[in-house]
C-alpha positions in Angstrom: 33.0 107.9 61.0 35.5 104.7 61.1 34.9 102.8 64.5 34.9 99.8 66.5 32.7 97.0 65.0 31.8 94.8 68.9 33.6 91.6 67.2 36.7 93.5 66.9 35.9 95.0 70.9 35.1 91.5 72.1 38.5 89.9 70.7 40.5 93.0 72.1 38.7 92.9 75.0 39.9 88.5 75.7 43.3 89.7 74.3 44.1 91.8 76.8 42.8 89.4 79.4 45.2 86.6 78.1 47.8 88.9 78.1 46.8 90.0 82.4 46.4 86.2 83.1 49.9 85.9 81.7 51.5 88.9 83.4 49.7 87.7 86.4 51.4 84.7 86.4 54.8 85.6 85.5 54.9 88.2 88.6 53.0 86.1 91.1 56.2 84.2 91.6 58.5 86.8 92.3 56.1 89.0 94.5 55.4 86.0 96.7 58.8 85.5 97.2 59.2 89.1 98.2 56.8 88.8 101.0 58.1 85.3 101.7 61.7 87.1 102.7 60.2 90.0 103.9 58.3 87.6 106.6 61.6 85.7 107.5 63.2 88.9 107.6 61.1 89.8 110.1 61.0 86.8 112.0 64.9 86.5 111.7 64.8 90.1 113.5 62.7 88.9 116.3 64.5 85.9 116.7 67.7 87.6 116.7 66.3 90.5 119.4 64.7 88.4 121.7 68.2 86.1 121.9 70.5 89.2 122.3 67.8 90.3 125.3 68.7 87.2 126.9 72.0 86.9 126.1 72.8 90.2 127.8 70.4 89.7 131.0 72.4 86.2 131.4 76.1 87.7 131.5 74.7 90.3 134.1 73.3 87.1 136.6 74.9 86.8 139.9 77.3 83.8 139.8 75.7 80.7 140.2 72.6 81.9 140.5 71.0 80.3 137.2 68.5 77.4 136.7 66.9 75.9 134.3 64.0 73.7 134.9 61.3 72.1 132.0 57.9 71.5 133.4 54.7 71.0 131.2 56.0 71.5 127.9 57.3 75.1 129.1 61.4 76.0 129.8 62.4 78.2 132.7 65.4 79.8 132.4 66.0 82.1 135.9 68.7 83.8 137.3 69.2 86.7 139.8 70.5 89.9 137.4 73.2 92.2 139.0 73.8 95.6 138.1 77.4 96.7 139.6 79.6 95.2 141.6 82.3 96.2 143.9 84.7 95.5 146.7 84.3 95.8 150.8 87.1 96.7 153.3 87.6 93.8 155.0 90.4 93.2 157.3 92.3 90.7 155.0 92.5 93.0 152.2 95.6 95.1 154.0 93.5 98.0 155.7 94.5 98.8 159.3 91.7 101.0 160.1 88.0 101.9 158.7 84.3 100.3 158.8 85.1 96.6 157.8 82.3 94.3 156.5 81.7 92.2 160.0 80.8 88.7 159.0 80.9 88.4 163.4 78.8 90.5 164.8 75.2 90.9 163.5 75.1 94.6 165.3 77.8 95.9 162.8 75.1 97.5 159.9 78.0 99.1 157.7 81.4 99.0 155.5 83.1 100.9 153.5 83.7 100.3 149.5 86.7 100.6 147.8 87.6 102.5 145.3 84.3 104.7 143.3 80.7 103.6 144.9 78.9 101.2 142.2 75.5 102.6 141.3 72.8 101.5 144.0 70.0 102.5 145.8 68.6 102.4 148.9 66.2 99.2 148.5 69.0 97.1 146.4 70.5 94.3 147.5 74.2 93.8 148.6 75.3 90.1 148.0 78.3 88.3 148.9 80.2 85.1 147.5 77.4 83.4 145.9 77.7 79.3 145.8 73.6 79.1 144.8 71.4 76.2 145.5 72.3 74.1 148.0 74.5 76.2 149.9 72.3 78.0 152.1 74.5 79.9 154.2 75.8 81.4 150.7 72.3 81.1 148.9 71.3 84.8 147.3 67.7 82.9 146.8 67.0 82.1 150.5 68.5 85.1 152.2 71.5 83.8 153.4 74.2 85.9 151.9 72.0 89.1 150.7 71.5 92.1 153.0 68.8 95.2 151.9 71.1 98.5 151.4 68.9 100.7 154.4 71.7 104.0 153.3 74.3 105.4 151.9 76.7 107.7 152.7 79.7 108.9 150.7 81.4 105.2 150.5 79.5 103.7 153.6 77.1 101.1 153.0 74.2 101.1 155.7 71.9 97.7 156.1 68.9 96.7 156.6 70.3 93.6 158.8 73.6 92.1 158.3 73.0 88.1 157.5 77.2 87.5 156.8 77.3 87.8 160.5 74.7 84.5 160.7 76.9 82.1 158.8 78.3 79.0 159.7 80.4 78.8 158.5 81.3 82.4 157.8 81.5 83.0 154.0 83.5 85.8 153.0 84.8 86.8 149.6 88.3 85.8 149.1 88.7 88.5 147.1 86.5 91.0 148.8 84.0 91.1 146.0 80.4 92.0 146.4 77.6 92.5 143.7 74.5 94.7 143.6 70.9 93.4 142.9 68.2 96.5 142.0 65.5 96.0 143.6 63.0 96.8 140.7 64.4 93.4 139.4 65.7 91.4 141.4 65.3 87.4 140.0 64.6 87.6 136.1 63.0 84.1 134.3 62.5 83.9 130.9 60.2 81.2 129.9 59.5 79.6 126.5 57.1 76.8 125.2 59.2 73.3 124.4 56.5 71.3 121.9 53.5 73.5 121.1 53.9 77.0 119.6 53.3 79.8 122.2 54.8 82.9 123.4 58.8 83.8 124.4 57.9 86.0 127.7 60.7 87.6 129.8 59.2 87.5 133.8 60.8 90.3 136.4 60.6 91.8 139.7 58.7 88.8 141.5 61.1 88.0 144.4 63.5 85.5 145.5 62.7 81.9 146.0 64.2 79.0 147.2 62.6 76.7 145.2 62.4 77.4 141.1 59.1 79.4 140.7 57.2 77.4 137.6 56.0 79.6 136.3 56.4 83.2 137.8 53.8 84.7 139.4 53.1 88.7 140.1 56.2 91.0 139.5 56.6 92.6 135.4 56.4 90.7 132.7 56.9 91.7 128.4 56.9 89.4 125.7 59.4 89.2 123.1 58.2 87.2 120.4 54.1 86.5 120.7 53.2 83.1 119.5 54.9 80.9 117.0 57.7 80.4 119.4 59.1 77.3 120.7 62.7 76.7 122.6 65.3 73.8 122.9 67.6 74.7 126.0 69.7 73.4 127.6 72.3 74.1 130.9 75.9 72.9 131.5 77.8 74.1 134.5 81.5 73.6 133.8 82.9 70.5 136.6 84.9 72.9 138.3 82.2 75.5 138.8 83.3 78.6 137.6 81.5 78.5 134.6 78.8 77.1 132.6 77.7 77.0 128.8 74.0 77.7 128.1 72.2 77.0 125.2 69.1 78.2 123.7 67.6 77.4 120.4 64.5 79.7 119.4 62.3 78.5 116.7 59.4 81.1 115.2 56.8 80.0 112.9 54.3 82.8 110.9 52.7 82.5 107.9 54.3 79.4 106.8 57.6 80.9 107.4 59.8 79.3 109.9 63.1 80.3 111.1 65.8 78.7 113.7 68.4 80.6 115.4 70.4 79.1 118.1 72.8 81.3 120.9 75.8 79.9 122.9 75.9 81.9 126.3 78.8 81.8 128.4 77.5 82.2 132.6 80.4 83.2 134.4 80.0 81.4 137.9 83.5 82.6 139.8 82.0 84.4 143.2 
């Protein structure tokens, strides 16, 4: 019987290995690049996530109500997020009868909304012409202009205590206009690394605080995009107040992929 001589083995046997080394190489290329895109797909999907989570907690933030402060190579972005928002009977608004909201008499614990009731609970937080930081009587952070919804009753509001009536001066809404804060959330931060590479982390539920909280502590917390992350932010109140343009730049690094996305988000500010 004709057969295989092991020259004639050995010379197919480095033949076909020239040929694998060559295949090898030709397809390394290409399959590298596959998983090259696939990884900045991936990243470009977290990026993209993690800004459109912020971008649509910020256009729910009380007016004025966000800061941003850098400390130790970490960016602080916090607001106070709203839900709903409605309008109080108030005796400027035309109505010659019903439960007005008293911004008087600290024993008046009631008013009646116009219109359909928001969604709230007992336990959220009715606030009232926010002006933020440095107007305390009209500061949702130190109390002054936020009362604790204690009941409700077709479209009666019940509270807690009724801090409009502490003013001074007294700070209505000219147009009426209150918003609701849940109180499973109340003030929202996001905070994000500035040099070194670290985690994007989006901080919830830990109260209200006069002073910027740097970092967050207690209350929920989740991370959006874990490790690799760094941010460039920045915050620009319009002059006249009743808006402001903040920007946020997220950078995420992985497997020697890097990807840059930047969002423009617009803060309404009118109370």
């Amino acid at each position: 019987m004709a057969g295989f001589t092991l020259v004639e083995a050995v010379i197919v046997i480095v033949i076909t290995g020239i040929l694998a080394a060559v295949v090898a190489i030709l397809i390394r290329a290409p399959v590298q690049g596959y998983f090259d895109s696939v990884r900045r797909a991936e990243l470009t999907d977290t990026a993209d996530v993690a800004l459109r989570r912020m971008t649509r907690d910020v256009r729910l933030a009380l007016p004025n109500s966000l800061r941003v402060t850098t400390v130790g190579g970490v960016s602080y972005i916090e607001f106070i997020m709203t839900t709903a928002g409605g309008r109080y009977r108030d005796p400027t608004d035309g109505s010659t009868a019903g439960n007005f909201l008293s911004f008087n008499n600290t024993a008046s614990l009631s008013f009646d909304v116009h219109g359909p009731l928001p969604p709230m609970a007992v336990g959220d937080f009715i606030v009232v012409y926010n002006l933020g930081p440095g107007y305390a009587p009209a500061d949702a952070y130190t109390g002054g202009n936020r009362a604790t919804i204690a009941s409700i009753t077709g479209n009666t509001v019940g509270l807690a205590a009724n801090p409009f009536a502490t003013q001074s001066p007294p700070l209505s809404s000219p147009n009426g206009r209150f918003q609701v804060v849940p109180a499973s959330t109340r003030a929202v931060s996001y905070s994000c690394p500035t040099a070194t590479e670290g985690s994007l982390t989006r901080l919830w539920n830990y109260g209200f605080f006069a002073a910027q909280p740097t970092p967050p502590v207690g209350g929920s917390q989740a991370l959006l995009a874990h490790g690799g992350a760094t941010c460039a932010v920045s915050y620009a109140p319009s002059a006249g107040g009743r808006h402001g343009l903040l920007e946020v730049q997220l950078t995420l690094t992985s497997g020697g992929e890097t990807v840059t996305l930047a969002h423009q988000i617009r803060v309404d500010n009118s109370p």
